[in-house]
C-alpha positions in Angstrom: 30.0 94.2 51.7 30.7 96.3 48.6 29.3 95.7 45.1 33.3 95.3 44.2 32.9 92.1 46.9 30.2 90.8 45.1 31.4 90.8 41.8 34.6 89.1 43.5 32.4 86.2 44.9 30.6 86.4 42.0 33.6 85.5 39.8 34.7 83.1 41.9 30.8 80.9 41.8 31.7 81.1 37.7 35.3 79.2 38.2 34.3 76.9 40.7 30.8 76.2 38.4 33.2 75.9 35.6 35.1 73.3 36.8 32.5 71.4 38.5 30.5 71.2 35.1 33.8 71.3 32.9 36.0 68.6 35.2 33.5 66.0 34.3 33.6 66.9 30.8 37.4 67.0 31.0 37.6 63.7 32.9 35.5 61.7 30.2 37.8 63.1 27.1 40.8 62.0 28.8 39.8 58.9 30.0 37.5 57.8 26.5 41.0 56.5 24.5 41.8 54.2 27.2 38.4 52.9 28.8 37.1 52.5 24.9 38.7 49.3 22.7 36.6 49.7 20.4 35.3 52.7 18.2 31.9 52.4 19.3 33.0 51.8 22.6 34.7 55.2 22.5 31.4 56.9 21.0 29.5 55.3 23.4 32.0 57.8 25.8 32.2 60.6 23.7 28.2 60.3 23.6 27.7 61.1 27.2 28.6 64.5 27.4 27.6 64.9 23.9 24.6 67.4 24.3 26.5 68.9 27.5 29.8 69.8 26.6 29.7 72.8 24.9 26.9 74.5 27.3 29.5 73.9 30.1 32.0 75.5 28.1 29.9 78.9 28.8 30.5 79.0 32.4 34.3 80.0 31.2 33.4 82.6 29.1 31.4 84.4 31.6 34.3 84.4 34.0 36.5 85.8 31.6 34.1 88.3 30.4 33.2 89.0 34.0 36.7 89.4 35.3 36.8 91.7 32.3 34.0 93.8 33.1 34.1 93.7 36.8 38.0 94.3 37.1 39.8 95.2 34.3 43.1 96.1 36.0 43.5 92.2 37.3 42.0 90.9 33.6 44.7 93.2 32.0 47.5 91.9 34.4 46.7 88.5 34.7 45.9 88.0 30.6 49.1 89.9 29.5 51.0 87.5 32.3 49.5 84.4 31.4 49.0 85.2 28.1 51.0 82.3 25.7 49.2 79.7 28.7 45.8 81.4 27.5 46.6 80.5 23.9 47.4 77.4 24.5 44.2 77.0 26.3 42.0 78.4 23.3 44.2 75.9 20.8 42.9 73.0 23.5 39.2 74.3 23.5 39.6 74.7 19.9 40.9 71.3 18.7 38.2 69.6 21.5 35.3 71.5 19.8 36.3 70.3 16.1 36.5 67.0 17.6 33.5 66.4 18.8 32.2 67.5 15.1 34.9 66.3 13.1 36.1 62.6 14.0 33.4 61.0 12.2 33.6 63.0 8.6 36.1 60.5 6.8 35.8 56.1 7.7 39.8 56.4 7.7 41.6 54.8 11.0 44.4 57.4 11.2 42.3 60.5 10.7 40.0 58.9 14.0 43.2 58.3 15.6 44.3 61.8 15.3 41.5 63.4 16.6 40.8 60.9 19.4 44.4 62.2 20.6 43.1 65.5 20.3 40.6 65.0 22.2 42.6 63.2 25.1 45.3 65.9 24.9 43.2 68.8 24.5 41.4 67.5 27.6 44.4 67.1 29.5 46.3 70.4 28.8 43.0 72.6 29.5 42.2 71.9 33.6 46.4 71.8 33.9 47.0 75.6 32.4 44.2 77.2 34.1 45.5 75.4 37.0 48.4 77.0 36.7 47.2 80.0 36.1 45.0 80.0 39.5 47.8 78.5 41.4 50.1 81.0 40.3 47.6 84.3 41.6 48.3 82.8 45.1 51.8 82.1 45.3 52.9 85.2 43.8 53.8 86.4 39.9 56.7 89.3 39.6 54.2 92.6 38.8 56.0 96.3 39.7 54.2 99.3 41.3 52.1 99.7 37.4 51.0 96.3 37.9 52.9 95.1 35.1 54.0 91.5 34.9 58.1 92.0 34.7 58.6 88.6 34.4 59.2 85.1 31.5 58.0 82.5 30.4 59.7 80.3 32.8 58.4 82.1 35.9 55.2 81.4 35.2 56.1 77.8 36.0 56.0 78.0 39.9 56.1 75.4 41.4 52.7 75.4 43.7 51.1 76.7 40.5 52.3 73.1 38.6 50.7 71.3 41.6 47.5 73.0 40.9 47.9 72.7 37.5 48.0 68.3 38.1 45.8 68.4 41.4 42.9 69.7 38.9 43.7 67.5 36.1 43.7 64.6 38.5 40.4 66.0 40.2 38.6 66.1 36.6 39.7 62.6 35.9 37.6 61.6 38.7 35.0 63.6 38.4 34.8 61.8 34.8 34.9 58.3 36.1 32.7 58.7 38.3 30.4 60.6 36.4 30.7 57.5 33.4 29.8 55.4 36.0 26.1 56.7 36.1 25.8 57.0 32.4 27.3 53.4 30.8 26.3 49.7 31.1 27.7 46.5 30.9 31.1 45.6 30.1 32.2 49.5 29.6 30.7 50.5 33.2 32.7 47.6 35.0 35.9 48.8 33.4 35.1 52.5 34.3 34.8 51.2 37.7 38.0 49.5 38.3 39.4 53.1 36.3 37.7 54.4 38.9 38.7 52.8 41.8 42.5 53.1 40.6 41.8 57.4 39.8 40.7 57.5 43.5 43.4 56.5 45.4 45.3 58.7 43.5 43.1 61.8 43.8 43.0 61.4 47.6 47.0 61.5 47.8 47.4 64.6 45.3 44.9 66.4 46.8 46.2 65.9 50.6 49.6 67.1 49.1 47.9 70.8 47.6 46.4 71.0 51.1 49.7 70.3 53.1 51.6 72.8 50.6 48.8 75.0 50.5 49.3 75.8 54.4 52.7 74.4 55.4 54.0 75.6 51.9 52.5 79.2 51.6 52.3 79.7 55.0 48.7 80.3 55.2 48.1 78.7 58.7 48.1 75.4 59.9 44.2 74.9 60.4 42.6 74.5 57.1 39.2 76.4 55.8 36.1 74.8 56.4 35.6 74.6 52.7 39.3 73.0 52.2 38.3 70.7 54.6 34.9 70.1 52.9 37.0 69.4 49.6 39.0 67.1 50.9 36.3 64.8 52.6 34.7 64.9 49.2 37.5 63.7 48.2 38.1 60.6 49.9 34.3 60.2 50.0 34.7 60.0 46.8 37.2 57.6 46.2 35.2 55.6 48.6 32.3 55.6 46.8 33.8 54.7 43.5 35.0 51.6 45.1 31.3 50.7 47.1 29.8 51.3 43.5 27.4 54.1 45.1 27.9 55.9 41.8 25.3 58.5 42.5 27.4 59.5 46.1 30.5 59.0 44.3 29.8 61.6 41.7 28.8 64.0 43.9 31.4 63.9 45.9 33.8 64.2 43.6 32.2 67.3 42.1 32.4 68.7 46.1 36.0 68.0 45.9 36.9 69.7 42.9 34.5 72.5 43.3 35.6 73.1 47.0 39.6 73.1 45.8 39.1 75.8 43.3 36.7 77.8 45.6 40.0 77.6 48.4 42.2 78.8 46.1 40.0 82.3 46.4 39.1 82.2 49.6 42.8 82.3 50.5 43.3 84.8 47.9 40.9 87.3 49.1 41.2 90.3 49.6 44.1 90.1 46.7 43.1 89.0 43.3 46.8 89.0 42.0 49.9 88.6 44.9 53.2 90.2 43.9 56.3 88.3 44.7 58.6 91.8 44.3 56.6 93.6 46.7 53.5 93.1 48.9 52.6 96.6 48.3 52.2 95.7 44.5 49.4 93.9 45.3 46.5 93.6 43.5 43.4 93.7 45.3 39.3 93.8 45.3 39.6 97.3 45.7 42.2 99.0 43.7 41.3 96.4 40.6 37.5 97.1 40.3 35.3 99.0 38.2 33.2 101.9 39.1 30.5 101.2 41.2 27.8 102.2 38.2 29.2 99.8 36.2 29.5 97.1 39.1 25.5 98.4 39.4 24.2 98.1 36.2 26.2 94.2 35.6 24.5 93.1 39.0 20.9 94.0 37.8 22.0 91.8 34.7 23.4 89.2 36.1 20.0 88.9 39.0 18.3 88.5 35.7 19.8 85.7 33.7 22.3 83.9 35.9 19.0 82.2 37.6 17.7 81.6 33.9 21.1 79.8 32.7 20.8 77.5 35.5 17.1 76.4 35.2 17.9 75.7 31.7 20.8 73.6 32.5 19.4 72.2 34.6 16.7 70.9 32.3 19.1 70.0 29.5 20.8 67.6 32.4 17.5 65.9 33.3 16.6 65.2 30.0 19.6 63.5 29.2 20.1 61.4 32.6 19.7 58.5 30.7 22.7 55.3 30.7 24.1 54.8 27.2 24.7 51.2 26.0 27.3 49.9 23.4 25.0 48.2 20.3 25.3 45.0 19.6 24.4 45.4 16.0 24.1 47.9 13.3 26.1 48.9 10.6 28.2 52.4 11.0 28.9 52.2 14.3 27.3 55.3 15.0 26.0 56.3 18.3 23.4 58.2 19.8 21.1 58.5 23.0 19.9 55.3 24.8 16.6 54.9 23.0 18.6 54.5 19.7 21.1 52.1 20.8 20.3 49.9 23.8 21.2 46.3 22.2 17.6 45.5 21.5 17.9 43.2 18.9 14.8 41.5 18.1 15.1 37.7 16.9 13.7 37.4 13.4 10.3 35.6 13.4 9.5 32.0 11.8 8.1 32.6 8.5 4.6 31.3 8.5 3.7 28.7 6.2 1.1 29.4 3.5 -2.4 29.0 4.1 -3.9 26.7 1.3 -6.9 28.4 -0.5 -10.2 27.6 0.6 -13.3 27.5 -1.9 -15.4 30.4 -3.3 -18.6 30.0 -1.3 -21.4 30.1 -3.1 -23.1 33.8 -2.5 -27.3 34.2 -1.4 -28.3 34.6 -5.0 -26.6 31.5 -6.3 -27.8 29.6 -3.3 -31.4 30.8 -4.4 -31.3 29.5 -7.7 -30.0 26.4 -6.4 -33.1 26.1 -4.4 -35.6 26.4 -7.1 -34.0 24.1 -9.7 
């Protein structure tokens, strides 16, 4: 194995981490207008990837700066192809970030509104373009022999690259419910379980159709990857799951299942990173793509250095808020926070006590002295 095989499976752990850490995150914006009736309801949602979100928005800008770094001809080809998509994606990462910052400055109904559909669209459009995008690398993007994309708008609209594009979106919605059903209580965590029951059914269907078209379709072979295979029982174990309420199996299933669909999507790619559909011999690949192999050198002593440290700290920021969140019953704003600040523990006011009557000045030693004597 090359160092320029490394970096490929290297990129590849940063999309599929993405989207295992991001899906959720993706899942619980688009699903917090319509499980939430109420605004604190829809905090109480918004709440739970609260301290999370933006840390799992990292794991995208180190695949992007690794594909940069690592192998600048397929960055070059694939940005300058995909590149109004990519702008479009910024403009959703953009409009979710001032959300999250944003939708409680002003107490006005329509400016909430607005950015509560921000946050739902913005969280829809992002898993469906770089969906897109990843489905598109497989089945093929006009490039010439200078591995220039020669192609429209229009073409980047492929059909197995739409299917991607809704088989993720549809993947992070259940990653979402099911991850909403370990952090809520109550009345909100029964309705995220019938969401979640309904979001199941339908992941298992669109994800058996990417695997049919994936092999049938692209003609990669009738006998899917042990890893598509994986994805697709974590899947339906999933969906399963959901339904039995074994939120904690359900969750991590459904992570397995999208994690294991995006990692298939490179496994079938390799040893190309971009496919040509004017000529085979167009190709991009691992090999004519990457960067020397000092530069490949000096970013894999980096990366052996802090990759391990950005999981341990992620991994600490998730166990210290595993906590549920609850809607309050009381308060004032409506303003939500962690568990310990809002878990409906309203204490019932205590009788007021009557008052004691007051009881005589005793007489003190000296006085009872003199008493004595007289």
């Amino acid at each position: 194995m090359t160092l320029a095989d490394l970096w490929y499976i290297l990129i590849a752990i940063l999309w599929v981490g993405f989207f295992i850490l991001e899906g959720f995150d993706f899942g619980v914006g688009m699903l917090h207008s319509f499980i939430g009736r109420t605004d604190p309801e829809r905090r109480v949602l918004i709440n739970t990837i609260g301290p999370v979100w933006d840390g799992n928005e990292v794991w995208l800008i180190v695949a992007g700066a690794g594909l940069f770094a690592a192998f600048p001809a397929w960055y070059a080809t694939m940005f300058s192809a995909l590149y109004l998509a990519m702008v479009l994606v910024l403009v959703a990462l953009i409009l979710r970030g001032l959300t999250f910052e944003w939708q409680r400055k002003f107490d006005d109904p329509r400016w909430r509104r607005f950015w509560r559909w921000g946050l739902t669209i913005g969280s829809a459009l992002i898993p469906f373009l770089i969906g897109v995008a990843l489905g598109d690398l497989l089945h093929g993007l006009p490039i010439n022999k200078d591995h220039q994309y020669t192609g429209g708008f229009w073409q980047l609209l492929t059909p197995f690259g739409l299917w991607t594009g809704v088989t993720l979106t549809v993947l992070s919605l259940l990653s979402g419910a099911t991850y909403l059903g370990l952090k809520t209580t109550g009345e909100l965590h029964d309705r995220v379980h019938r969401f979640a029951t309904v979001i199941g059914v339908v992941a298992v269907v669109v994800a058996f159709g990417f695997y049919t078209w994936l092999h049938v379709g692209l003609s990669t072979g009738f006998v899917p990857e042990p890893l598509e295979a994986l994805a697709l029982l974590g899947v339906i174990v999933a969906a399963w799951a959901a339904r039995e309420r074994a939120e904690g199996w359900a969750f991590m299933a459904a992570c397995v299942g999208i994690g294991g669909t995006v990692g298939s999507l490179f496994t079938e790619l390799y040893p190309r990173v971009m496919i040509s559909s004017t000529n085979s011999a167009y190709n991009l690949t691992v090999a004519n793509s990457a960067s020397p192999t000092y530069s490949l050198r000096v970013m894999t002593v980096a990366a052996a250095i802090f990759f391990p440290a950005v999981l341990l700290y992620q991994g600490w920021t998730y166990r210290v808020f595993r906590r549920r969140l609850s809607v309050p019953r009381v308060g004032g704003d409506g303003a939500v926070g962690n568990e310990s600040d809002h878990a409906a523990t309203a204490q019932p006011e205590q009788p007021e006590q009557p008052e004691q009557p007051e009881q005589p000045e005793r007489p003190g030693r000296m006085e009872r002295r003199e008493t004595q004597e007289t």
